[in-house]
C-alpha positions, 0 to 999 in steps of 0.5 A, spaced: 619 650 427 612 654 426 606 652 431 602 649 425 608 644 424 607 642 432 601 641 431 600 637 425 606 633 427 602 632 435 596 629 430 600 624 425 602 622 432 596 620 435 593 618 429 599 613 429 598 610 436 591 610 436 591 605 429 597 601 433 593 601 439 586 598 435 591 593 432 595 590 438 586 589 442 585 586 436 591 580 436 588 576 441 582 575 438 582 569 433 578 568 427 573 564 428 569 559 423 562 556 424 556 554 420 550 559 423 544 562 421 542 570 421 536 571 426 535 578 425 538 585 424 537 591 426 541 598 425 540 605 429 544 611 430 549 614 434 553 621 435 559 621 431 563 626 434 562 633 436 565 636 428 560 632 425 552 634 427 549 628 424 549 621 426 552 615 424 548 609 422 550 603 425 549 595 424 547 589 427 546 582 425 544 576 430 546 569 428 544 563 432 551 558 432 550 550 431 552 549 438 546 553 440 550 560 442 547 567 439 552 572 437 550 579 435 556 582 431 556 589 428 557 591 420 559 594 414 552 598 411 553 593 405 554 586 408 548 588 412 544 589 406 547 582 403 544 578 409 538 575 409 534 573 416 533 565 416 538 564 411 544 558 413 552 558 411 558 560 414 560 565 418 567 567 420 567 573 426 574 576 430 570 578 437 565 581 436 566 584 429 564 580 423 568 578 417 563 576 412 557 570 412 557 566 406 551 562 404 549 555 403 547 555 395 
């Protein structure tokens, strides 16, 4: 088998085990649902990788829960531009990654 062929399988390998291994760290963790309200947000930049020269932007949101918690999730670019600061609804989280926030009409 040539070398390029190794290697390309070695990649799909580890491709596959690291989606398996992000999968299985997140089966523990429930869905949640709660009524809350978006506090703030705030975006930034961090280092992709060593490849990629410019940085990734990142987003967050804090929400305030009924029960008085703060959670503060990260989130997709166009999630974060939908949200509203002060705006109340439905937020539906999985540990600390968002699923979406629906708004009271």
């Amino acid at each position: 088998m040539p070398g390029w062929a190794v290697i390309l399988i070695m990649f799909a390998l580890v491709v596959i085990a690291l989606g398996a291994v992000r999968l299985l760290g997140r089966s523990g963790e429930k869905t949640e649902t709660a009524s809350a309200r978006v506090v703030s947000k705030r975006s930034g930049t961090e280092p992709r990788s060593r490849i990629y020269r410019t940085p990734a932007t990142v987003y967050f949101a804090v929400f305030r829960l009924d029960d008085g918690r703060e959670l503060e999730l990260s989130l997709e670019g166009a999630d974060f531009a939908a949200l509203r600061e002060g705006a109340r609804g439905t937020l539906t989280w999985r540990g600390k990654e968002f699923l979406r926030f629906k708004p009271e009409d």
